[in-house]
N, C-alpha and C positions, 0 to 999 in steps of 0.2 A: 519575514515573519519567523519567530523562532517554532522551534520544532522540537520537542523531547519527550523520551520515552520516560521518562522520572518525574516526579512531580514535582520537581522543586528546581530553579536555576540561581546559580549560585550567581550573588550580585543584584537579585532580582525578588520583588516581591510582589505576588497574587494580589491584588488590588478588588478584582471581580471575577466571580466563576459564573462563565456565561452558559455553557451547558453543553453537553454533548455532541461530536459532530463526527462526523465520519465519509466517506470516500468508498466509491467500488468501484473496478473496474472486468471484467469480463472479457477474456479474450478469446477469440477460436483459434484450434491446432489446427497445422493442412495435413490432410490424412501423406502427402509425403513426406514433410518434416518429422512426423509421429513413427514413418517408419526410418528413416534416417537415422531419428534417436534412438529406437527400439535397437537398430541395429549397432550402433554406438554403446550402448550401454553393456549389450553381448559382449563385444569383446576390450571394452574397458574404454572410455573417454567422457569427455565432454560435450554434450550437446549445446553447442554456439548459440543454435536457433531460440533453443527454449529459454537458454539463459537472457540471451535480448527481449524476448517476449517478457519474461519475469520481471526483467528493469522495467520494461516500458509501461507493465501493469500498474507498478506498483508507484513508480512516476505520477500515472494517470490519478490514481485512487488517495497520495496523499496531496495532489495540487487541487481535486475536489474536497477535501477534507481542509484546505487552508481556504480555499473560497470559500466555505459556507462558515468558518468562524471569522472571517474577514466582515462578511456580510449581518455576523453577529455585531459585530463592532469591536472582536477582538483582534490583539497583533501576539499572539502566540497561543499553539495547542501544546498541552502536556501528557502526559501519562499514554503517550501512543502505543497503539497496540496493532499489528501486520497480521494480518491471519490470511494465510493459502491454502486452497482448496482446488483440487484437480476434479472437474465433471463431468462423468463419463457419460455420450451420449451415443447410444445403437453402439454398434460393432467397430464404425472405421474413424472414431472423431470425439473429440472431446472437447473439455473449454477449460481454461484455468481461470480459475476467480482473486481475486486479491481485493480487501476489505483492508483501511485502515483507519481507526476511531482513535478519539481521544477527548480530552473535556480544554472547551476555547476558553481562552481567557484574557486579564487584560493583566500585564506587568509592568511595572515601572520598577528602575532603579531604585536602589536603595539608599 
């Protein structure tokens, strides 16, 4: 299935605009990863952990956003759009969100 954040692929023409569809995925921090990072970020680095979580979110959110325009009857979503949101819950834990929408459609060659 193709996949783009533009609305248009070159070689290709919108045939049907099936309709909006989108993907989320939800994941929990481990209050010791959270302090690893915390303490990572003090004095200058990378956090490995979060960054694998952030793939893996966002993995998750646009492989539901390709089933459910799959299941529209389309073979390509356009106009995607990634939105992340960190949610902070009580004092020692949070959860990072990842959303990715976009409008399914169906293309055919030109």
């Amino acid at each position: 299935m193709l996949v783009s954040t533009t609305h248009t692929i070159d070689g290709y023409q919108a045939t049907k605009y099936l309709g909006i569809v989108s993907g989320e995925a939800i994941m929990g921090a481990n209050i010791f990863r959270d302090l690893m990072a915390g303490i990572r970020d003090i004095v200058g680095g990378r956090s490995a952990s979060y960054e694998k979580e952030l793939r893996q979110a966002m993995a998750i959110a646009q492989d539901e956003m390709q089933a459910e325009a799959k299941a529209m009857g389309g073979n390509a979503v356009i106009g995607v759009d990634l939105d992340f949101e960190s949610i902070q819950i009580g004092r020692g834990g949070g959860m990072l969100m990842v959303t990715a929408s976009g409008t399914a459609v169906v293309l055919e060659k030109r």
